[in-house]
KOLGUFI-965718 format. One line per 2 residues: for each residue x, y, z of C-alpha. Coordinates in steps of 0.05 Angstrom, whole numbers. Layout:
<rolums>
X Y Z; ...
</rolums>
This chain:
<rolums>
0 0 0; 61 49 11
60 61 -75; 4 99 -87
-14 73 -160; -12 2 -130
-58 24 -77; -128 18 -123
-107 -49 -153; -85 -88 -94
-153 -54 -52; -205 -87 -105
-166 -147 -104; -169 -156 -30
-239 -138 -36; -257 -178 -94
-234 -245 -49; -272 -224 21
-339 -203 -4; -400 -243 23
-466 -241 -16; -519 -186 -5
-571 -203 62; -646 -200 50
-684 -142 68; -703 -165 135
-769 -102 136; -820 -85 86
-800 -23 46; -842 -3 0
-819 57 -53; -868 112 -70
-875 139 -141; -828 197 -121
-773 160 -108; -770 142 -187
-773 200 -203; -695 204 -222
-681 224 -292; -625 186 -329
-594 199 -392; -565 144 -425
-494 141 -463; -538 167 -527
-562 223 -494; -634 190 -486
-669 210 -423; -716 167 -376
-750 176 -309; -732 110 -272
-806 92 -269; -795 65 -340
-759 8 -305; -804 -23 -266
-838 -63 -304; -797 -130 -287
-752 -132 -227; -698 -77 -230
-629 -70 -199; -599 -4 -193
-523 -4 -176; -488 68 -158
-423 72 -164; -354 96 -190
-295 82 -243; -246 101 -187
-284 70 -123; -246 -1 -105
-307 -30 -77; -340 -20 -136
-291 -41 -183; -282 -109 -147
-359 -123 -146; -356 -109 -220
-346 -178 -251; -401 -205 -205
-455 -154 -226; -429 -166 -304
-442 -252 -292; -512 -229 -268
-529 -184 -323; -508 -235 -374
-555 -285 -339; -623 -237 -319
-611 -174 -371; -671 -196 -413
-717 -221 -348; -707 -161 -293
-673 -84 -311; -609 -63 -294
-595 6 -279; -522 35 -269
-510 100 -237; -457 131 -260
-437 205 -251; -372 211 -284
-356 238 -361; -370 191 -418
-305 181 -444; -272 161 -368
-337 103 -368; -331 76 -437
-257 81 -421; -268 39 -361
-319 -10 -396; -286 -27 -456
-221 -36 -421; -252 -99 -377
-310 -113 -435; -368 -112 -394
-427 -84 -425; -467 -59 -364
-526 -19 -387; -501 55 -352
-538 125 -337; -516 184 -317
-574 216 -263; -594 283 -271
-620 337 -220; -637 310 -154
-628 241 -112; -701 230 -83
-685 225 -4; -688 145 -8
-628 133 -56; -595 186 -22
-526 157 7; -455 185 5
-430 103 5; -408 70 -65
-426 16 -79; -497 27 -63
-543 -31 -99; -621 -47 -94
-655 -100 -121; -732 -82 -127
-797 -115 -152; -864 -86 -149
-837 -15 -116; -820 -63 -56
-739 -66 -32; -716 -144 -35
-639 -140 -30; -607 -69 -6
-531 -73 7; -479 -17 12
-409 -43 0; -383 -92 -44
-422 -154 -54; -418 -225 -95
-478 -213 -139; -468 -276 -180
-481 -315 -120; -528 -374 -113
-566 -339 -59; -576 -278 -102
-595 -331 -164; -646 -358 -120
-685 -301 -98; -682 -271 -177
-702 -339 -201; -763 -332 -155
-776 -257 -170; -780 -282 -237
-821 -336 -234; -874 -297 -191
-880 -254 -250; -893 -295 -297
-951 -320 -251; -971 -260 -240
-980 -261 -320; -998 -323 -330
-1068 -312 -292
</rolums>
C-alpha cells in the first residue's frame, strides 16, 4: 500500500476475495412513485425517469470508475447481467464523463447498461456510500446492500429466479 498507483489495484483485489453475498431485506420497504422519479440519460443522450424500469424486477447499482469497492464487485454484477438482462432491468449509476466510463468499460469488456442521473437524488437513494445496490420488484426493496457484494451468487440466483417466476404467474393468470 506504501506506492500509491498500487494502492487501487491491490484494494479491489483484497476486496474482490472477502466479499460475502448481499442479506435480505429483513423489513418491508415499500418505494413511493417519487422516489422514481430520477431522470437518467443514457450514453446516447436518451433521457428516462426510472419509473420506466419497473416493469420486471430492476437492480440499480451506484457507483464509481475510481471506487475499489465498486470495481471489485464489478465482474459479479457483469455474470448477473449476462444471466437476468432480458428477465429483470439493470440500472447503473454513473456520474462521471462519458469518455472516463466507456474508457473503463471497454477496457474490462463488460457491457453494463449505464446512466448518468440528472438533478436530484429522491431522499431514499440518497447515500454518500459507493457501492450502493437495490434490487426491487413491485416498488418493494428485496436485496439493499452498501459495499461490495458477490452478486453472481447462488443466494442472489435464488431469490431472482423466484422474482422471476412470480411474474410470470402473476402473468400467467
Amino acid at each position: 500500500m506504501l506506492i500509491p498507483a498500487a494502492r487501487k489495484n491491490i484494494s479491489t483485489f483484497v476486496i474482490r476475495k472477502t466479499m460475502l453475498p448481499p442479506r435480505e431485506t429483513s423489513k418491508a420497504i415499500i418505494l413511493s412513485e417519487n422516489d422514481f422519479d430520477i431522470i437518467l440519460t443514457d450514453k446516447d443522450g436518451n433521457q428516462n425517469f426510472l419509473s420506466k424500469y419497473i416493469d420486471k424486477p430492476l437492480l440499480i447499482n451506484f457507483w464509481a470508475t475510481w471506487c475499489p469497492p465498486c470495481v471489485a464487485e464489478l465482474p459479479s454484477l457483469q455474470k448477473l447481467y449476462n444471466k437476468y438482462k432480458d428477465d429483470i432491468n439493470f440500472v447503473f449509476i454513473v456520474n462521471e464523463p462519458l469518455e472516463v466510463i466507456e474508457n473503463f468499460l471497454q477496457k474490462r469488456k463488460y457491457n453494463i447498461p449505464y446512466y448518468i442521473m440528472d438533478g436530484i437524488v429522491p431522499d431514499f437513494f440518497e447515500t454518500a456510500i459507493i457501492p450502493t445496490t437495490y434490487l426491487i420488484d413491485n416498488e418493494r426493496i428485496i436485496l439493499h446492500k452498501t459495499g461490495a457484494a458477490r452478486w453472481d451468487s447462488g443466494k442472489v440466483t435464488r431469490i431472482v429466479d423466484e422474482l422471476i417466476e412470480k411474474r410470470k404467474e402473476t402473468i400467467n393468470y
